[in-house]
Every structure is written in C-alpha cells, then in structure tokens.
CHARMM internal coordinates of N, CA and C (Angstrom, degrees):
IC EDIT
DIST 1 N 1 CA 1.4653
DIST 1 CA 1 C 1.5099
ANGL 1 N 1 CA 1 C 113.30
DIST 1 C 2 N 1.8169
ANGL 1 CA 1 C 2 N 116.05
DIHE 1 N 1 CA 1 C 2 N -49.75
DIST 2 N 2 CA 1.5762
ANGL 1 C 2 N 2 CA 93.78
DIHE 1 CA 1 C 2 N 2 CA -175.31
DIST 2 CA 2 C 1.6875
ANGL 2 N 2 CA 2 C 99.90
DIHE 1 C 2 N 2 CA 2 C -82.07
DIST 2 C 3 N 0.9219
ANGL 2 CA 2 C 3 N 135.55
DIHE 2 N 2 CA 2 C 3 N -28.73
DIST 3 N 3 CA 1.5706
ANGL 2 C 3 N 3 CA 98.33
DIHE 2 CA 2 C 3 N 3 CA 172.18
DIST 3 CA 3 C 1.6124
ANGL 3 N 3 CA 3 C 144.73
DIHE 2 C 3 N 3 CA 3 C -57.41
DIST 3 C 4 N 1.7882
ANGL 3 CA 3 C 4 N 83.87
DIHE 3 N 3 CA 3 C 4 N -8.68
DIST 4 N 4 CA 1.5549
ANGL 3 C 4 N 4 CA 88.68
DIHE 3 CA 3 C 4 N 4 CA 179.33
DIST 4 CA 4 C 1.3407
ANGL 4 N 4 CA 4 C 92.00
DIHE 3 C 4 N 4 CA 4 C -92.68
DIST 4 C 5 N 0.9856
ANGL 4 CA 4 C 5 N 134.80
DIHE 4 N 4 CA 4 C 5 N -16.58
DIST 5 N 5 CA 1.8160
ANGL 4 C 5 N 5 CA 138.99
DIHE 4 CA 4 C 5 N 5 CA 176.71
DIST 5 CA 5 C 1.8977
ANGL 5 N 5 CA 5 C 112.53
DIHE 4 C 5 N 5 CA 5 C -60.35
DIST 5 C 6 N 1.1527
ANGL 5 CA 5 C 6 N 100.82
DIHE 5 N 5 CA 5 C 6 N -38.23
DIST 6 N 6 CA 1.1653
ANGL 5 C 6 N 6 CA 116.99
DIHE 5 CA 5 C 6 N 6 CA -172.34
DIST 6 CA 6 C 1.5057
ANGL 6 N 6 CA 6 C 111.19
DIHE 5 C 6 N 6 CA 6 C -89.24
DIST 6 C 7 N 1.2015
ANGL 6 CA 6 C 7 N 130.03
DIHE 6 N 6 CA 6 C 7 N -36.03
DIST 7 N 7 CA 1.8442
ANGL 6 C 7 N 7 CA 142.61
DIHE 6 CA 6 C 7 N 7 CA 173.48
DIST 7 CA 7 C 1.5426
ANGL 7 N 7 CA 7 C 87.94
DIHE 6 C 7 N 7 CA 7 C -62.95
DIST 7 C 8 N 1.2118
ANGL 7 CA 7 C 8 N 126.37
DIHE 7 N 7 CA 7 C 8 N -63.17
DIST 8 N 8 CA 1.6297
ANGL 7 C 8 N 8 CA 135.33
DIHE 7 CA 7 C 8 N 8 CA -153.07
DIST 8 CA 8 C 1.4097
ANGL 8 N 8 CA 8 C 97.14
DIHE 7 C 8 N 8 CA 8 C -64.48
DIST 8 C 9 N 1.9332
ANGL 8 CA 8 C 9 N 122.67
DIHE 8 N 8 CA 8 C 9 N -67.97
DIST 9 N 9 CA 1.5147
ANGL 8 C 9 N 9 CA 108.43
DIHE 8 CA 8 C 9 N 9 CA 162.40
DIST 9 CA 9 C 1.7240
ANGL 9 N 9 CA 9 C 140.70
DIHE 8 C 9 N 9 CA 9 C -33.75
DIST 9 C 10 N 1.3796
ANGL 9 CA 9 C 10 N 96.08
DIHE 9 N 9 CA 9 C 10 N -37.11
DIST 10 N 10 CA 1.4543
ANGL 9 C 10 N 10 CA 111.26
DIHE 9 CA 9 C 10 N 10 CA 178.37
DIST 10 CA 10 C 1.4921
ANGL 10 N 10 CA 10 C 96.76
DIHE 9 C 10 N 10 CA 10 C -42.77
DIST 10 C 11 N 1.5483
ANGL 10 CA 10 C 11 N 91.37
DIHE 10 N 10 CA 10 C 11 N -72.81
DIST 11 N 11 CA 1.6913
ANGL 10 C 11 N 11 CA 116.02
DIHE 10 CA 10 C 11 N 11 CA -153.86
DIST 11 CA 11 C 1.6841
ANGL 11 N 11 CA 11 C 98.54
DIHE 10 C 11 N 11 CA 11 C -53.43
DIST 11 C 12 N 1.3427
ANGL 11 CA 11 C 12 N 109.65
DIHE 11 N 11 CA 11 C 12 N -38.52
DIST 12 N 12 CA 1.8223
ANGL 11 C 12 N 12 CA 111.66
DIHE 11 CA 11 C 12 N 12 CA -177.33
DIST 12 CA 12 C 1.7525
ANGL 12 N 12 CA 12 C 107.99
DIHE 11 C 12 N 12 CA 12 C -53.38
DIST 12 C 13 N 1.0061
ANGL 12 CA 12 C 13 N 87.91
DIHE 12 N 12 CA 12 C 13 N -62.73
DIST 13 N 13 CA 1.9717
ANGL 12 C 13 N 13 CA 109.87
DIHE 12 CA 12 C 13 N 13 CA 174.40
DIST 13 CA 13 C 1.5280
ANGL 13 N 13 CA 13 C 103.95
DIHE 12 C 13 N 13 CA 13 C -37.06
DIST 13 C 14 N 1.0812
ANGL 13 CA 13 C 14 N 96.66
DIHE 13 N 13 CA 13 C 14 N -48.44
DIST 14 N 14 CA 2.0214
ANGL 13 C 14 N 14 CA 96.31
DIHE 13 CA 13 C 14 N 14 CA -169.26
DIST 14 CA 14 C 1.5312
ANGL 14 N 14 CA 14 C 103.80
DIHE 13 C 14 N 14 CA 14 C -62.61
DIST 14 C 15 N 1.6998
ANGL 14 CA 14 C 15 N 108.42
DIHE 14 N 14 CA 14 C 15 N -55.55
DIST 15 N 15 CA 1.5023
ANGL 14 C 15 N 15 CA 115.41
DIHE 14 CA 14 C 15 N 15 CA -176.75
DIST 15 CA 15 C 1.2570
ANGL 15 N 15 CA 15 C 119.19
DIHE 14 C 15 N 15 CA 15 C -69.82
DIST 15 C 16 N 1.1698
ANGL 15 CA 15 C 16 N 116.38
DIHE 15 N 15 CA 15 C 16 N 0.30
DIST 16 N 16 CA 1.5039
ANGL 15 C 16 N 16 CA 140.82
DIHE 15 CA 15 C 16 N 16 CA -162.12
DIST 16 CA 16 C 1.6517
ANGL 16 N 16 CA 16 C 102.68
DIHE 15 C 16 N 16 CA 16 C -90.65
DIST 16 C 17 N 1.3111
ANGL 16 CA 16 C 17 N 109.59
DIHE 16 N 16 CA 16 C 17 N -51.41
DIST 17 N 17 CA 1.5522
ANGL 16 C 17 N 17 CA 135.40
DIHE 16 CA 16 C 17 N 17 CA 178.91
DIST 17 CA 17 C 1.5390
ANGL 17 N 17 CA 17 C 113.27
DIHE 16 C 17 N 17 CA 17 C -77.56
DIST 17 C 18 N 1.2506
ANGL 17 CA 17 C 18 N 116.15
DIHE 17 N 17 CA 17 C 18 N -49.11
DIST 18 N 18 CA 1.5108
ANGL 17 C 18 N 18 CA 118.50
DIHE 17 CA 17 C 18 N 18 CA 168.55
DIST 18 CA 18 C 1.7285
ANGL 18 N 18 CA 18 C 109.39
DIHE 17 C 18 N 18 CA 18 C -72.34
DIST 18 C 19 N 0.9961
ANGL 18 CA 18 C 19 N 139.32
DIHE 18 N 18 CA 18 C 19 N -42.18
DIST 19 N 19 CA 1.4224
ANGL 18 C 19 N 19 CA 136.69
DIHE 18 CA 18 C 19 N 19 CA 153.67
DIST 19 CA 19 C 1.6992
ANGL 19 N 19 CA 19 C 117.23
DIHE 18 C 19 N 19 CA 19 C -38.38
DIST 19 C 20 N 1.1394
ANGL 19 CA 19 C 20 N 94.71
DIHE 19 N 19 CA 19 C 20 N -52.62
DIST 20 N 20 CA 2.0715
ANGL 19 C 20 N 20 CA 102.43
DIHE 19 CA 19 C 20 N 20 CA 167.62
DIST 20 CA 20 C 1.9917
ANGL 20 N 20 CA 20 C 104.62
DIHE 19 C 20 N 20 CA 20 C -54.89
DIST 20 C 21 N 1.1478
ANGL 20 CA 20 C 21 N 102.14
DIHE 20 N 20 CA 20 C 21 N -76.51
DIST 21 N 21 CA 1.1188
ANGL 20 C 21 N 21 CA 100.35
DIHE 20 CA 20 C 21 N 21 CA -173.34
DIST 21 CA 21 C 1.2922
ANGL 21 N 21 CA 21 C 129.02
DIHE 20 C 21 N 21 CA 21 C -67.35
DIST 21 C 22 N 1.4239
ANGL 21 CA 21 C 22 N 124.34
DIHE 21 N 21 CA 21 C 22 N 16.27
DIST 22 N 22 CA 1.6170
ANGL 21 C 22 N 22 CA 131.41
DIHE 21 CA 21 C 22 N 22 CA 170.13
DIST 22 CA 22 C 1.4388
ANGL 22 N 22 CA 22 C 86.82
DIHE 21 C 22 N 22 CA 22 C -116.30
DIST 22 C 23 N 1.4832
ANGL 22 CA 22 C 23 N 144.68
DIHE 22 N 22 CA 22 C 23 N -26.29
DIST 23 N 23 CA 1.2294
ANGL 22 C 23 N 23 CA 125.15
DIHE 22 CA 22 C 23 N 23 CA 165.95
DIST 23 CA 23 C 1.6314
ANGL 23 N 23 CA 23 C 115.43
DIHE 22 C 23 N 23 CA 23 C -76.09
DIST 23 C 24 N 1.4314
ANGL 23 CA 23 C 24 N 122.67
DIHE 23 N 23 CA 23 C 24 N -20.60
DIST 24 N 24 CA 1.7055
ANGL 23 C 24 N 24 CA 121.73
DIHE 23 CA 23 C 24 N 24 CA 157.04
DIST 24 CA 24 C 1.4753
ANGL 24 N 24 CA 24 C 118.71
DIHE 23 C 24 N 24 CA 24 C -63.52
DIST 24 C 25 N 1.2236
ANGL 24 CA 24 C 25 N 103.86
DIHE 24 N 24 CA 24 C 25 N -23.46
DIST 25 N 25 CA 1.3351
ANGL 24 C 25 N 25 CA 95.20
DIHE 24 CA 24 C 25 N 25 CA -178.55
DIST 25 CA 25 C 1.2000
ANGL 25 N 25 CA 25 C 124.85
DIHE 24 C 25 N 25 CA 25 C -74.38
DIST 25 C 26 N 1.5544
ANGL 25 CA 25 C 26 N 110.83
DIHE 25 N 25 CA 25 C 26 N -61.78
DIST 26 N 26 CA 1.6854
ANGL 25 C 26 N 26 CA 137.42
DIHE 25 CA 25 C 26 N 26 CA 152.31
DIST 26 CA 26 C 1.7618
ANGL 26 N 26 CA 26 C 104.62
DIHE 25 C 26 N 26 CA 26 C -13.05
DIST 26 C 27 N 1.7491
ANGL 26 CA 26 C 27 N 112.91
DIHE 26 N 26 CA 26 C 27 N -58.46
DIST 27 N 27 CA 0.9905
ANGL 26 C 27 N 27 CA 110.91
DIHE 26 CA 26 C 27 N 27 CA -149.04
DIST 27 CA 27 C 1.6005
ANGL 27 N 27 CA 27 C 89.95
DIHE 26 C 27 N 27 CA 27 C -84.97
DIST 27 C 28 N 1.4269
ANGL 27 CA 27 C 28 N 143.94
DIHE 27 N 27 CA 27 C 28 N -18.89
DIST 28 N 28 CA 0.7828
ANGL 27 C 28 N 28 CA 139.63
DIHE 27 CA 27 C 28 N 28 CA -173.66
DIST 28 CA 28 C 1.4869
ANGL 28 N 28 CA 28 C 129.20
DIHE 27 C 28 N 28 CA 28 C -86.13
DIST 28 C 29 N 1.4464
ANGL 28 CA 28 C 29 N 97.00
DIHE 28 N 28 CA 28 C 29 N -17.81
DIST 29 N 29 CA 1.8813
ANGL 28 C 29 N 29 CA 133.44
DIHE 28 CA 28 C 29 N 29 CA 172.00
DIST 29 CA 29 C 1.6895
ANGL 29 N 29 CA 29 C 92.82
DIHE 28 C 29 N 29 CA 29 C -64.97
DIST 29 C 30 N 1.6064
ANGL 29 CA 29 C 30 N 124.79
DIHE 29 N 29 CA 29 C 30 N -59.73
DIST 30 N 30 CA 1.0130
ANGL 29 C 30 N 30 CA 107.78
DIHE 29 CA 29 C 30 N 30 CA 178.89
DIST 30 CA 30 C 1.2219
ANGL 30 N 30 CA 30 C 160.62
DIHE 29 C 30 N 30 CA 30 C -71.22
DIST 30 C 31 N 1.4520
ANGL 30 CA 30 C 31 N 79.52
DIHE 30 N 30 CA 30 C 31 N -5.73
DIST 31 N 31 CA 2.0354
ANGL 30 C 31 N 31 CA 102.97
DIHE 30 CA 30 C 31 N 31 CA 164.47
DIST 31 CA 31 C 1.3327
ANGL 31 N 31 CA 31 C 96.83
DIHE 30 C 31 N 31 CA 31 C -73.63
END
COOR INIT
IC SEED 1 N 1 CA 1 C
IC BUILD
C-alpha cells in the first residue's frame, strides 16, 4: 500500500507543477 501511496503522490506533484506553470503562464500572457 505505501508504495503505491507514494508513485500516486509523485505522479500528483508532477501534474501538480505543470498545472502551476501553465496557470503562470496564462496569467502572465495577460499582463
């Protein structure tokens, strides 16, 4: 169980970071 706990966070974290930074971008397009 925690290793599958830990693959699943990973993977959240990653999409987590690419979701941030396509919303910096966007927000930065609009200035």
């Amino acid at each position: 169980g925690t290793d599958g706990h830990k693959y699943i966070n990973g993977v959240l974290d990653k999409l987590a970071q690419d979701v941030r930074a396509v919303e910096i971008a966007h927000a930065r397009k609009k200035d």
